[in-house]
Structure formats: structure tokens, C-alpha cells
KOLGU-54673 format. One line per 4 residues: number of its first residue (from 1); their letters; for each residue x, y, z of C-alpha. Coordinates in nm, 3 decimals, padded with zeros to 5 digits. Example, Ala and Ser with C-alpha at 12.3 -4.5 7.8 and 13.67 -1.06 7.14 Angstrom:
1> AS> 01.230/-00.450/00.780 ~ 01.367/-00.106/00.714
% end
This chain:
1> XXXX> 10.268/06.035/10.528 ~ 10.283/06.002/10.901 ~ 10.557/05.793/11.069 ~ 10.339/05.532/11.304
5> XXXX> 10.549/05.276/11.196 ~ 10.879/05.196/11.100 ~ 10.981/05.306/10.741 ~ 11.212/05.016/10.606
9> XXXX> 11.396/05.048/10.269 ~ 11.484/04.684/10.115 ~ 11.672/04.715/09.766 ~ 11.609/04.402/09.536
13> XXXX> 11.252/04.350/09.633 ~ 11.162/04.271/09.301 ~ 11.264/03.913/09.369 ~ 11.369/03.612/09.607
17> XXXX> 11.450/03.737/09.985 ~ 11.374/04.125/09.899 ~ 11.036/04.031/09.766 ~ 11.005/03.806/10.075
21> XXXX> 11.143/04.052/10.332 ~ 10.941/04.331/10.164 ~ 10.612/04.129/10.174 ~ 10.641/04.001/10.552
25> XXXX> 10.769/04.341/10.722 ~ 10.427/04.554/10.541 ~ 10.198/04.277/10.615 ~ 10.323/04.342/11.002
29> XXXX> 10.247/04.703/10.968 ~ 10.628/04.804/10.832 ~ 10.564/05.105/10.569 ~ 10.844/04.936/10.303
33> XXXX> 10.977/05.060/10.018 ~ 11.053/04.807/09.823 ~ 11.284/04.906/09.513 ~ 11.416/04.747/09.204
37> XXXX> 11.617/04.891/08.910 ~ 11.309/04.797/08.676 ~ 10.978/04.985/08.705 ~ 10.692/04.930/08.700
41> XXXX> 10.806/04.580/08.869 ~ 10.526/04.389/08.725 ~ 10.534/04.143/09.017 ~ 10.575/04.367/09.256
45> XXXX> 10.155/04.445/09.381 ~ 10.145/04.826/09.689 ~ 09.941/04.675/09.896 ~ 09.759/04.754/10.198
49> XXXX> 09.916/05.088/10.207 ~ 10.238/04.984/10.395 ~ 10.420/04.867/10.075 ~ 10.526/05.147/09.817
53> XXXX> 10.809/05.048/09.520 ~ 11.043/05.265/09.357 ~ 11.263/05.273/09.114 ~ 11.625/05.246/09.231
57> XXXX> 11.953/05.067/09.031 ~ 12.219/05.058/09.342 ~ 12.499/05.087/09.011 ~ 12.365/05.426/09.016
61> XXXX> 12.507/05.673/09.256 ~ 12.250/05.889/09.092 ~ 11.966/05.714/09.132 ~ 12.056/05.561/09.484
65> XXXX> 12.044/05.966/09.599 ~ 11.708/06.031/09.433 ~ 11.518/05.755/09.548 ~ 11.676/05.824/09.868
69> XXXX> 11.539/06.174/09.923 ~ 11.221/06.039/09.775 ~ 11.160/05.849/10.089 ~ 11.286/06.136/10.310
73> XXXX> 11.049/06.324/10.135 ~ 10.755/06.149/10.223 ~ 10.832/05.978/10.560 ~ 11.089/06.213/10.745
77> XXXX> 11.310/05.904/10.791 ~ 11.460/05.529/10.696 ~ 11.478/05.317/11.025 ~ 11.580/05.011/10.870
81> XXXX> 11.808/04.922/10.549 ~ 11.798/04.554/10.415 ~ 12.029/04.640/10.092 ~ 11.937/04.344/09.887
85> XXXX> 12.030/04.427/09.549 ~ 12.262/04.189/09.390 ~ 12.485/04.063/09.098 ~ 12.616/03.782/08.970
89> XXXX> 12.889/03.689/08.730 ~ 12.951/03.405/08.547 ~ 13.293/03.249/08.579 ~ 13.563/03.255/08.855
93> XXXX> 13.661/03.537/09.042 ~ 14.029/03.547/08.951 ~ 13.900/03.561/08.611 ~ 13.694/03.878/08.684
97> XXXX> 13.879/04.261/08.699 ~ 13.762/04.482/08.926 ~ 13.580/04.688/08.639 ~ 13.394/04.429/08.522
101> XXXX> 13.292/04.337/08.905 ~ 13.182/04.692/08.934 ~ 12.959/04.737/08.579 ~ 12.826/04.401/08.647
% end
């Protein structure tokens, strides 16, 4: 894959503003990877060529690495990082530990 453009990695695009970002920045000729911890992201269509998903859970160190070099692999580069991915917890925060912040 050649690098005309810039390669942009958004995590969370399965969904809300990463689906959003995702879709906007490849239908202006971004190449985006758009990842999600589920695959195949049934709502997530490649289109046009510019918008590729992968399978990444940012819990993962693991898994944050391979689909990391994945990209490398294929573009040379990441020139932009919208990191996306997100949690949430039920409950206040004073209630939470820091473990169960962490696994969440």
C-alpha cells in the first residue's frame, strides 16, 4: 500500500465519534484504520479503499502491539492517532478501585 495520503489510526470506530471521525477523514482521502475490540464490526462497511478495520482491544497490551505493526506493515507509518476507545463504569468514582478502573 502506497502512502499518498495520510494513514490515521482511530481506536473505537465501531461507534459514536470513532465511527464518525473514521467515516469523514476516508471519505476526504485519509487511508483510516478504524479498529474495535469486536470483529468483524458488523456496522463497520471498508469502503472506497481508504477505510480498513481491525481488530484491536486497547485493554490488551498484546493486541494494541499487533495491530500496531499490522499497520506498519502495510503503510510504512501512522501520521495521526485519534485513540477513541473508551469505558464506562457504573457508579461513583470513589466507589471504584483502581483495578476495577483498569479491567473495566
Amino acid at each position: 500500500m502506497e502512502r499518498n495520503g495520510k494513514v490515521v489510526l482511530v481506536t473505537g470506530a465501531s461507534s459514536g465519534i470513532g465511527k464518525s471521525c473514521a467515516k469523514y477523514l476516508s471519505e476526504r482521502g485519509y487511508t483510516v484504520f478504524g479498529t474495535s475490540r469486536y470483529f468483524p464490526p458488523a456496522n463497520l462497511l471498508e469502503t472506497n479503499g481508504q477505510f480498513h478495520t481491525i481488530r484491536m482491544d486497547v485493554t490488551i497490551d498484546e493486541s494494541v502491539n499487533e495491530a500496531v505493526q499490522a499497520i506498519l506493515n502495510k503503510t510504512g507509518g501512522i501520521d495521526v492517532l485519534i485513540n477513541n476507545a473508551g469505558c464506562a463504569l457504573a457508579g461513583a468514582i470513589e466507589d471504584t478501585s483502581p483495578e476495577e478502573a483498569l479491567n473495566s
